[in-house]
C-alpha positions as CSV (number, residue, x, y, z in Angstrom):
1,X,185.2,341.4,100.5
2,X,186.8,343.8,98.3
3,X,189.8,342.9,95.2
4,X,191.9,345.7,93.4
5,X,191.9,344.9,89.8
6,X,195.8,343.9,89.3
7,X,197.6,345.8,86.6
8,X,199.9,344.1,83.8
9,X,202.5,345.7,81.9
10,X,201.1,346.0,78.8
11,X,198.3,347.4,79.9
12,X,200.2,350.3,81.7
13,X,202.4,351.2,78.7
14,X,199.3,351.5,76.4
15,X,197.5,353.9,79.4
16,X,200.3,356.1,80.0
17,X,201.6,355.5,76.6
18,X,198.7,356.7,75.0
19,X,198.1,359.5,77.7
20,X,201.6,361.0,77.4
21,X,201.3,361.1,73.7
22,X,197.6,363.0,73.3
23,X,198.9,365.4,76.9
24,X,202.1,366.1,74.3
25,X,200.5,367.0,71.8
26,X,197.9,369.1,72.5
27,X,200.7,370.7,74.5
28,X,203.1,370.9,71.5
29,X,200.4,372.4,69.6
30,X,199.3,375.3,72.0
31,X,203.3,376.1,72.8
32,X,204.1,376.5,68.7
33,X,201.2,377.7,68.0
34,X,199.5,374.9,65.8
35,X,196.8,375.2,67.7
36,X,194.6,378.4,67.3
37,X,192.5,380.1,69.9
38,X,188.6,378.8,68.3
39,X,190.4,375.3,68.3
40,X,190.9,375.4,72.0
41,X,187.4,372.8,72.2
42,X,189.9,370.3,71.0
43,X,191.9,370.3,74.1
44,X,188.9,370.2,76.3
45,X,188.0,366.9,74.5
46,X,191.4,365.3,74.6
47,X,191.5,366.1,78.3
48,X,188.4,364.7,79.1
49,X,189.3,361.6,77.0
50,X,192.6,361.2,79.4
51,X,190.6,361.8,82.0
52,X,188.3,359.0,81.2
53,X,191.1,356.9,80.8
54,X,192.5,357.2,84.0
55,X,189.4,357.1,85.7
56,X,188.8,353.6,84.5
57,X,192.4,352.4,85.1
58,X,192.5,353.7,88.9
59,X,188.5,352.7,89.9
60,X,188.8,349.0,88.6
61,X,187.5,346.9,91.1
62,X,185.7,344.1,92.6
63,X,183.5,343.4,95.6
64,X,182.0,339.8,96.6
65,X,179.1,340.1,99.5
66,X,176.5,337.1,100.4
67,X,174.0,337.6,97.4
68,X,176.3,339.6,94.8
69,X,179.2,340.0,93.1
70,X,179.3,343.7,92.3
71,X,181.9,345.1,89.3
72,X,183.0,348.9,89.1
73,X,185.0,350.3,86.4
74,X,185.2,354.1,85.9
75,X,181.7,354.7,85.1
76,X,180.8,351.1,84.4
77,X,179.2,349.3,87.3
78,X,176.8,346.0,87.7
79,X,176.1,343.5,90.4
80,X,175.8,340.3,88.9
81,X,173.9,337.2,91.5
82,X,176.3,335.0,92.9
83,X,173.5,332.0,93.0
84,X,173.4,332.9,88.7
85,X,177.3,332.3,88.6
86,X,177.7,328.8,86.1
87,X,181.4,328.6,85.6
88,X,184.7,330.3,86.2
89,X,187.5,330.0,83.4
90,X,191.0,330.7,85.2
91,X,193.8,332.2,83.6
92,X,192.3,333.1,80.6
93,X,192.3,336.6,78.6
94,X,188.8,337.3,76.9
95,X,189.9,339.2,73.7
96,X,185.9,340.5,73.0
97,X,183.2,341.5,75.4
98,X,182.6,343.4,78.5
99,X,185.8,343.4,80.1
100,X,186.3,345.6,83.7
101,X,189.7,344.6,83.9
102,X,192.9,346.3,83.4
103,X,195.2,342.7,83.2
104,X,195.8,339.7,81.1
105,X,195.3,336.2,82.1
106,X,192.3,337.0,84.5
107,X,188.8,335.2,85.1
108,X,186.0,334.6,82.8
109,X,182.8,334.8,84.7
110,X,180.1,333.0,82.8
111,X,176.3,333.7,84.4
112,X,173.3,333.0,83.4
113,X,172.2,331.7,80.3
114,X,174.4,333.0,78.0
115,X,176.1,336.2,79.6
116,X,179.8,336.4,80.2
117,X,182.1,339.2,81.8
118,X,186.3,338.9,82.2
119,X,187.4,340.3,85.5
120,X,190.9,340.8,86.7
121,X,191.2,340.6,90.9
122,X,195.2,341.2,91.9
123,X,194.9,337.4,92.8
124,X,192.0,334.9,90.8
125,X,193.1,332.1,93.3
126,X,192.3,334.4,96.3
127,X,189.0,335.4,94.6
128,X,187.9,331.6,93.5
129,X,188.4,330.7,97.2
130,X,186.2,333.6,98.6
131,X,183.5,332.8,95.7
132,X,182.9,329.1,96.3
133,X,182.3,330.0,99.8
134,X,179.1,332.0,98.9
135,X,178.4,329.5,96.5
136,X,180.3,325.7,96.4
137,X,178.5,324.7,93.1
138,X,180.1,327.3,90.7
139,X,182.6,325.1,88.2
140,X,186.0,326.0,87.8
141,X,187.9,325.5,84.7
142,X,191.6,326.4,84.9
């Protein structure tokens, strides 16, 4: 089963907010001039950066199958062992990390040992039920 990573506020304004204000520039600069032909290399960076960007915030998402639960994120993609999955912290925002997510108050997945990854589905309750159905021992702290 597949989950959309769900999308917060705050998250959007800093995206677009951040987008619109390196696409304005660069713009600015090549319309007044600022910005001379042999500089040009800049823009192609800053694009690419937006582009980046974008590419992580629209290709967030989440997919739970019978062995795996399989992250992608832009270029950042993992399958993670459903059987390794310890404990699931609800409502929770993990500030450090590796975080696919594009939203507050998401899901701390804790695997492993010691390893730990904070997702964002558009609903945790919806992706806590399908999870303990692939695997009923996985604690869930809320």
């Amino acid at each position: 089963m597949k989950f959309k990573s769900r999308k917060d506020f705050l998250f959007i304004v800093i995206i677009f907010g951040l987008n619109t204000f390196l696409i304005g520039i660069t713009v600015y600069g090549h319309i007044t001039g600022e910005i001379e032909p042999k500089e040009y290399w800049t823009s192609a960076v800053i694009f690419a950066l937006v582009g980046f960007v974008f590419w992580i915030f629209f290709t967030t998402n989440y997919e739970l199958n019978q062995t795996h639960f399989i992250y992608r994120s832009g270029p950042f993609r993992g399958k993670i062992k459903i059987e390794s999955i310890r404990k699931i912290e609800a409502g929770k925002t993990m500030w450090v990390g590796f975080k696919p997510a594009t939203a507050r108050k998401g899901l701390i997945v804790h695997y492993d040992k010691f390893n730990e990854i904070y997702i964002s589905p558009k609903t945790n309750e919806a992706f806590i039920q399908k999870i303990l159905e692939l695997n009923n021992t996985i604690e869930i702290e809320t």
